[in-house]
C-alpha positions in Angstrom: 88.1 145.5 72.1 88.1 141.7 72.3 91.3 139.3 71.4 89.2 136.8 70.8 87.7 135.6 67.3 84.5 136.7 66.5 82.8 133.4 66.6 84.3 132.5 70.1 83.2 135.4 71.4 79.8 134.6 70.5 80.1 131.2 72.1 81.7 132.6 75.6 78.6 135.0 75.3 76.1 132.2 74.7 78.0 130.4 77.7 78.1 133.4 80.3 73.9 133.8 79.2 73.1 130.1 80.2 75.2 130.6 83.2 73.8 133.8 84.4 69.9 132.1 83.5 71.3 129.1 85.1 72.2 131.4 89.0 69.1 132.9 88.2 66.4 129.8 87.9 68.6 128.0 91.1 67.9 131.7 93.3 64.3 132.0 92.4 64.2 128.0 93.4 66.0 128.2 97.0 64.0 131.7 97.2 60.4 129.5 97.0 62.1 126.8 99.0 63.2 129.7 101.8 59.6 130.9 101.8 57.6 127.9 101.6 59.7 127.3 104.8 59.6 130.0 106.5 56.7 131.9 105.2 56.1 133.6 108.7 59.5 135.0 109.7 59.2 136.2 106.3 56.2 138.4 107.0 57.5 139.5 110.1 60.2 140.6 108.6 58.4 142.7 106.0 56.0 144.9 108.9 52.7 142.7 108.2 49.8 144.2 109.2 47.3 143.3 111.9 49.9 142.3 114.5 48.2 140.4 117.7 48.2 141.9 121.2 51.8 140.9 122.9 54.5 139.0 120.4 52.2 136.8 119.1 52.3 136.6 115.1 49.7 138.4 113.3 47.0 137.2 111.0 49.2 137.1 107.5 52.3 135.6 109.9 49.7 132.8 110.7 48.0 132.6 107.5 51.6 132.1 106.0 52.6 129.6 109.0 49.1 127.5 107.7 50.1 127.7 104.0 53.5 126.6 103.9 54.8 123.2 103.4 57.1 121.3 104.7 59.8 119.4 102.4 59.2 116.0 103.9 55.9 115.3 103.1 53.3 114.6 100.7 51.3 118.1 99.4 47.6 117.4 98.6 45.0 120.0 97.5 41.8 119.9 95.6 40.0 122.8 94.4 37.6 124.4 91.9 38.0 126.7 89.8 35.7 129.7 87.9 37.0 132.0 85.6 35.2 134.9 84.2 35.9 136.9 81.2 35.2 139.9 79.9 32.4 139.0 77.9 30.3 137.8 80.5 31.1 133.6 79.8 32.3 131.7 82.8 34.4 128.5 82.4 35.0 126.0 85.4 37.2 123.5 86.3 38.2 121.4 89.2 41.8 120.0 90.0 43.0 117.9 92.6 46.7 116.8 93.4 49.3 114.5 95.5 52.1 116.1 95.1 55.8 114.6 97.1 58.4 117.5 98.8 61.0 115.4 98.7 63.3 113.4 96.1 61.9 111.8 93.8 59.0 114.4 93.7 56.3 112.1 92.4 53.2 113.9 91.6 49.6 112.8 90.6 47.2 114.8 89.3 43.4 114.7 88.2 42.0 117.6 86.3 38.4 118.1 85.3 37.8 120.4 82.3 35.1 122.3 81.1 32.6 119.1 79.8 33.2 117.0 82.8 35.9 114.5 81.5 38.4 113.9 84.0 42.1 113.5 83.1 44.1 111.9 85.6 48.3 111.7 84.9 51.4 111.3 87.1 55.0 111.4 86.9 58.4 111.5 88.3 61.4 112.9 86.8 61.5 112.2 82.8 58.2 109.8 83.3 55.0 110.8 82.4 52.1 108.9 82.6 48.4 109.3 81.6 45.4 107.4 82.7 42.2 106.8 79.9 39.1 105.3 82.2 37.7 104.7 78.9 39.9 102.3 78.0 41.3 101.4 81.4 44.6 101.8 79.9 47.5 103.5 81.7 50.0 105.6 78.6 53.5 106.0 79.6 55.7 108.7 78.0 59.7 109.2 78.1 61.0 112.5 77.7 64.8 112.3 76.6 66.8 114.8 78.3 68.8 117.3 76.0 72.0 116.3 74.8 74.5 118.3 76.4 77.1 120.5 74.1 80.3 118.3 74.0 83.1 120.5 76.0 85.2 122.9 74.8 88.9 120.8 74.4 92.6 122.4 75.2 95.3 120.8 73.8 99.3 122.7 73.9 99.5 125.8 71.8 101.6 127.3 69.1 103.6 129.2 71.5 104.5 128.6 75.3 101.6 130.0 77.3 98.9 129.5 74.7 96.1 126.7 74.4 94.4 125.4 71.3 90.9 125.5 72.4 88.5 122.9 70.3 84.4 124.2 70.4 81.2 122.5 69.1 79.0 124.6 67.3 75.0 123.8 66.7 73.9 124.8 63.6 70.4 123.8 61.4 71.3 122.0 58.3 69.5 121.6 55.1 67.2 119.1 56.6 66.3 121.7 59.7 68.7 118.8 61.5 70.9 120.3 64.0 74.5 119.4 62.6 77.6 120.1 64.8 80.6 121.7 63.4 84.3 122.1 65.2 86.0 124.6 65.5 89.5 125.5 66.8 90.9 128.6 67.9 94.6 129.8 69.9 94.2 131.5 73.3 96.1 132.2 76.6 95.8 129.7 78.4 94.2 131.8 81.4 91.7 132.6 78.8 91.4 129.0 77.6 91.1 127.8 81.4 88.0 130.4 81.8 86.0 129.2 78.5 86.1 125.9 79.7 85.0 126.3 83.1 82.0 128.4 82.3 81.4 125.8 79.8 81.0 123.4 82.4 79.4 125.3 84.8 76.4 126.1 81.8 76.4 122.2 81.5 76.1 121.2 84.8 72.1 119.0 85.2 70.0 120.8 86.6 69.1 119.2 90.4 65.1 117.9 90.8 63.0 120.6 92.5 59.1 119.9 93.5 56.6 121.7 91.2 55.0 125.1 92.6 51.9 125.6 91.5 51.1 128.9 90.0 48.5 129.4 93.1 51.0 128.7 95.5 53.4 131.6 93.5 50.7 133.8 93.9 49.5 133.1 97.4 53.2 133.6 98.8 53.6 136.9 97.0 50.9 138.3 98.4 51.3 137.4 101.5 55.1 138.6 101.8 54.0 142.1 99.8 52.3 143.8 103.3 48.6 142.9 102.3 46.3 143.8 105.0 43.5 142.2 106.8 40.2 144.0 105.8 37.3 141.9 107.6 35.8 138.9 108.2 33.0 137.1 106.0 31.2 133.6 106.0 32.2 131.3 103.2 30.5 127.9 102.9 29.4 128.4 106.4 32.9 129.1 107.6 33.8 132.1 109.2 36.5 133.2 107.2 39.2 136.4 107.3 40.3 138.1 104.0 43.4 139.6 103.3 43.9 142.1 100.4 46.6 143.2 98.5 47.3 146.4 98.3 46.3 147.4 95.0 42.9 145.8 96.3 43.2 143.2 92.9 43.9 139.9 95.0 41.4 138.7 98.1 42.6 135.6 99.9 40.4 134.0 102.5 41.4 132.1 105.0 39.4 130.0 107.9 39.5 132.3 111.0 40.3 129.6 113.1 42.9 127.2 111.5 43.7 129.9 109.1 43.8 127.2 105.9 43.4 128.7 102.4 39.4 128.6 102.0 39.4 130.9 98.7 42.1 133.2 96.3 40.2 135.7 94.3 41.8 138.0 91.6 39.9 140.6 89.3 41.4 142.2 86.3 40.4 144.0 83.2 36.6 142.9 83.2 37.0 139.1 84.8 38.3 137.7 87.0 39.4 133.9 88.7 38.0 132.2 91.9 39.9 129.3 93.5 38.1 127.6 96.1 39.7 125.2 98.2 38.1 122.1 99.1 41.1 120.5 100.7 44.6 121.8 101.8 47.2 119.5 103.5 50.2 117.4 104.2 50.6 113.9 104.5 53.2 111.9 106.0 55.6 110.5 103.5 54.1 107.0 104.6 54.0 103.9 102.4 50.2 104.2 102.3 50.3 108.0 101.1 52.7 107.2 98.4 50.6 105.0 96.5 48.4 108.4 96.3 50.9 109.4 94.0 51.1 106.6 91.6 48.0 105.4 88.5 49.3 101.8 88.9 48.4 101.6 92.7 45.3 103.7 91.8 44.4 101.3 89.2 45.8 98.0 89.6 43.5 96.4 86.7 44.8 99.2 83.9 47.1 97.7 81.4 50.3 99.2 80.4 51.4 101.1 77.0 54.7 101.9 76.2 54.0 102.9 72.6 55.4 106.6 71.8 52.5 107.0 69.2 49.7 105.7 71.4 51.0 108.1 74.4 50.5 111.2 72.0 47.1 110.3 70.9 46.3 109.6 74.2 47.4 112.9 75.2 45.8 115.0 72.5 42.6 113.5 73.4 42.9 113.9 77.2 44.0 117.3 76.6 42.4 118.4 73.1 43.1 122.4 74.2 46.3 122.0 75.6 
């Protein structure tokens, strides 16, 4: 049984949690950074299929080698989208992106949804920004970061050995307003030491990744899970390979040649989603190629709102389904 007090073991357990999500989201990060690297060793290493003649890599090792990215450059795609469901309807859409690999990670994006009205937004770190061609205005939006949970504080115990350990609790008020509330409790001072560690450890910011993109996700996993190669078939007058996964759900096709993504079909339960690729590449991190990424270089007539208000409206009616 515990020594500690009820309601600090609650708080260690709420601490050890957002540490162990905390290791967690970091692996799965360095995990897609390790395998947007080194996509090819990492099919080699799993027994791909369709090996070459001699030690050359096989199809999926060069298929992986063409997808990947490398962290200092400038990730742009554009592709179109069709989406089938069960019922027989078919919704399209068509999304292109700049996207940066390196620090600061700007990104710019311009999505078409079904109804042909193209939203176009950008951003970098706690900026967002959203362009209206309508008005020819440019919306920018601030997201404050979450206030961090003040520290747990040790000051000298009771007794030699011992800690007084001060801890912030979160709790919803009358108003539904989080209200803090202190409390203090007596430990070892081993055991004081710990909590406050951990504590800092759950606190610690979170460091700036790029943004996968759920295609990319789904594109490495199949390509690291032994899919096979089952053909060849012309696609938009491209000879093109496909590679299947095993459960035969997921078809990626890739240009026999170059071996660039050309299309990523998936079937489930009556429907299925087609992504065709009209571009796939990097781009030097060049002073040129980073205006790609920002709506002021894009549109240097737009004018500028700050407003918090205006930014919402502006975003519900760029994005009326979300």
């Amino acid at each position: 049984m515990s020594s500690l007090p009820a309601t600090l073991v609650r708080f260690e357990s709420q601490l050890e949690q957002a540490v162990r999500r905390e290791r967690s989201r970091r692996s799965r990060r360095r995990a897609l950074r390790v395998a947007a690297v080194g996509a090819a060793a990492a099919a080699v290493a799993l027994g791909v299929l369709s090996t070459l003649p001699g030690d050359e890599p096989s199809i999926v090792d060069r298929a992986a080698a063409a997808f990947a990215v490398g962290d200092d450059t400038i990730l742009h795609f554009e592709l179109v989208g069709r989406q089938t469901n069960p019922d027989g309807s078919v919704v399209g859409w068509r999304s292109q992106s700049w996207q940066e690999r390196a620090a600061p990670f700007a990104r710019r994006t311009i999505e078409t949804r079904p109804g042909g009205v193209p939203a176009e937004t950008a951003g970098v770190g706690s900026r967002t920004e959203l362009y209206d061609a309508r008005t020819d205005t440019i919306y920018v939006g601030e997201e404050e970061p979450a206030a961090a949970p003040p520290p747990p504080k040790l000051s000298p115990g009771p007794r030699p050995g011992t800690a007084v350990v001060t801890v912030t609790k979160w709790l919803l008020g009358p108003d539904q307003k989080p209200q803090a509330r202190r409390e203090r409790v007596v430990l070892g001072m081993a055991e004081a030491k710990r909590l406050v560690q951990r504590s800092a450890a759950a606190a610690e910011p979170e460091p700036a990744q790029p943004v996968e993109e759920p295609f990319r996700d789904e594109i490495q996993r199949l390509l690291r899970s032994g899919a096979a190669v089952d053909g060849r078939i012309r696609v938009r007058d491209r000879e093109a390979l496909r590679i299947v996964s095993r459960d035969g759900r997921t078809t990626y096709l890739v240009d026999a040649a170059s071996y660039a993504p050309i299309e990523l079909r998936t079937r489930g339960d009556g429907g299925g989603v087609t992504l065709s690729f009209r571009a796939y590449e990097e781009l030097p991190r060049t002073a040129a190629n980073k205006e790609l990424l920002s709506l002021r270089a894009q549109h240097p007539t737009a004018s500028v709102n700050r407003d918090p208000a205006d930014y919402q409206a502006a975003q519900s009616r760029l994005f009326p389904h979300g």
